[in-house]
PLY file of the C-alpha trace (Angstrom):
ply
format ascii 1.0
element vertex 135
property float x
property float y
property float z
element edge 134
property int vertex1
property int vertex2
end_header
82.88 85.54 112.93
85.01 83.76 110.29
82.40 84.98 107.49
83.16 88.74 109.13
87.02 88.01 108.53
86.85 86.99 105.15
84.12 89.88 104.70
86.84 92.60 105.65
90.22 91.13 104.02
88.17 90.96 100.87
86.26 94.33 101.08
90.19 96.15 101.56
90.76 94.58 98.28
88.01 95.77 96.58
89.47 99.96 96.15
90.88 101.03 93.15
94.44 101.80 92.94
93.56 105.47 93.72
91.98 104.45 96.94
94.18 101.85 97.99
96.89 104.26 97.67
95.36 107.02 99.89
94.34 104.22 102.94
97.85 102.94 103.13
99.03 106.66 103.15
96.70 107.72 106.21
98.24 104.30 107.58
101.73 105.28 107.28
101.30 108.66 108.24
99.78 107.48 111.33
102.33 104.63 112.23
105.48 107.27 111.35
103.81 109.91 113.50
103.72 107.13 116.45
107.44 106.42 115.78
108.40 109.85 115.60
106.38 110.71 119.27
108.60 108.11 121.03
111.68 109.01 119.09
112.32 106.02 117.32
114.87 106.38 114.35
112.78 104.05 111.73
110.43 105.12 109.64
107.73 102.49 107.71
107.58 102.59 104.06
104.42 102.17 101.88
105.73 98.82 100.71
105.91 97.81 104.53
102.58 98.56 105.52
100.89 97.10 102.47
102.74 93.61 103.44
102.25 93.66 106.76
98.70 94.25 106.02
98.71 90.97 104.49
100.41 89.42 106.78
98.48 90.42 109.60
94.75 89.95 107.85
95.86 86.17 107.58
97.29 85.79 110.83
93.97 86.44 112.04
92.56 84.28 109.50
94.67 81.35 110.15
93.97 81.43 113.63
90.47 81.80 113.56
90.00 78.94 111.50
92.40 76.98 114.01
90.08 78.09 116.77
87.18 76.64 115.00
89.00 73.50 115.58
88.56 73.31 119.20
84.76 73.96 118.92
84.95 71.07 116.53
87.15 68.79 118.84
89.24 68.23 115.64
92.72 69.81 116.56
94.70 67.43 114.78
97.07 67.27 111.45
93.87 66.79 109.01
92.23 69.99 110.25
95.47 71.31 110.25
95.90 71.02 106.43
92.37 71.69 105.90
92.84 75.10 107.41
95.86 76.03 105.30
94.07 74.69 101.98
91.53 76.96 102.87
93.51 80.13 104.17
95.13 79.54 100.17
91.48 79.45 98.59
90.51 82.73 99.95
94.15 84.09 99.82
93.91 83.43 96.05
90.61 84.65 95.85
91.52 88.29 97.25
94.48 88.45 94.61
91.60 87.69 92.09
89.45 90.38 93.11
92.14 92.78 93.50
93.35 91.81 89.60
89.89 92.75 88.47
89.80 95.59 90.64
92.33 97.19 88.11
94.88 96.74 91.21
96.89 93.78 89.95
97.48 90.42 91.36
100.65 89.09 92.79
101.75 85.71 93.58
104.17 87.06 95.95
100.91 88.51 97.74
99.61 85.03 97.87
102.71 83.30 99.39
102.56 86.08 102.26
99.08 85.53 102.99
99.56 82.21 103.18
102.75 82.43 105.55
100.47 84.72 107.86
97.73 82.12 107.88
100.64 79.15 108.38
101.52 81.32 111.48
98.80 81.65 112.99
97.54 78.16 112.61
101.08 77.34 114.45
100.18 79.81 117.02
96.86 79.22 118.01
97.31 75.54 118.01
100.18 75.44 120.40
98.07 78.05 122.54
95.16 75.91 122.76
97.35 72.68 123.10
98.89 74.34 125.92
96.12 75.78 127.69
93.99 72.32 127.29
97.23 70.71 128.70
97.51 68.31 125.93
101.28 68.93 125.14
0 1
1 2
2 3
3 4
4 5
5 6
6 7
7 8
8 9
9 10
10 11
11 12
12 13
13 14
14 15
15 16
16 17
17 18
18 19
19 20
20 21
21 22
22 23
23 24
24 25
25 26
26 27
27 28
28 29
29 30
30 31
31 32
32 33
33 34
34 35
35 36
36 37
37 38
38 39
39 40
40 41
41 42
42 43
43 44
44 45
45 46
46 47
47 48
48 49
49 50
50 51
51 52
52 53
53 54
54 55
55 56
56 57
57 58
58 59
59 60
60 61
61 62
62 63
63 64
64 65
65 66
66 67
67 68
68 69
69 70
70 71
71 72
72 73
73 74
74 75
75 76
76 77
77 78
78 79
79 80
80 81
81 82
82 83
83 84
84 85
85 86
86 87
87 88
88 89
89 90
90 91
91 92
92 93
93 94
94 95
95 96
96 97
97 98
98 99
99 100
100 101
101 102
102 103
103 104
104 105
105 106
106 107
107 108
108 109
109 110
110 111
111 112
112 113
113 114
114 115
115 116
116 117
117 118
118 119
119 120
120 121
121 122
122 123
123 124
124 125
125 126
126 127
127 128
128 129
129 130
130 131
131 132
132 133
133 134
């Protein structure tokens, strides 16, 4: 499952800018026409979607590795900061692919990643803490 993760936020950076480009447009196009059917007065921006996309990829990330945890019996601060050293390693490895992809890299891109892993992590433990009854 966690291989299948990694699998997809990595194959989403592999597209050239070209490609990249027209995905996030079918995205935005899609999410505006939603907003526009229930009359609400925002509309998303390019920029938006491409960073929430990050986000969101992570947040999945981060608490799937978390989840692994409870399998493990190891929800605790180590595998805490175990999972957030290695939400970084692959967060840095998709900016890597996507510099030699002709996309650029950004270390802003990495930081957001990061923050969506961190919240998910949060999330997922204080889930399973709660539904284990252990807080």
């Amino acid at each position: 499952y966690l291989v299948g993760i990694i699998a997809f936020i990595f194959s989403n950076s592999l597209p050239n800018i070209e490609e990249s480009a027209e995905t996030s447009g079918r995205l935005l196009a899609f999410i505006n026409g939603i907003l526009e059917t229930f009359n609400f007065p925002v509309m998303t921006s390019d920029v938006f979607i491409r960073k929430a996309a990050h986000f969101a990829e992570f947040f999945i990330l981060g608490a799937s590795v978390c989840g692994y945890s409870v399998f493990d019996k190891k929800l605790d601060i180590n595998y805490g900061i175990k999972s957030v050293l290695f939400s970084c390693l692959i967060a840095m490895s998709d900016e890597t692919i996507q510099y030699f992809t002709g996309r650029g890299s950004m270390l802003l891109d990495v930081w957001l990643d990061l923050l969506g892993a961190v919240t998910g992590i949060i999330i997922c433990y204080f889930v399973v803490k709660k539904k284990l009854k252990m807080i």
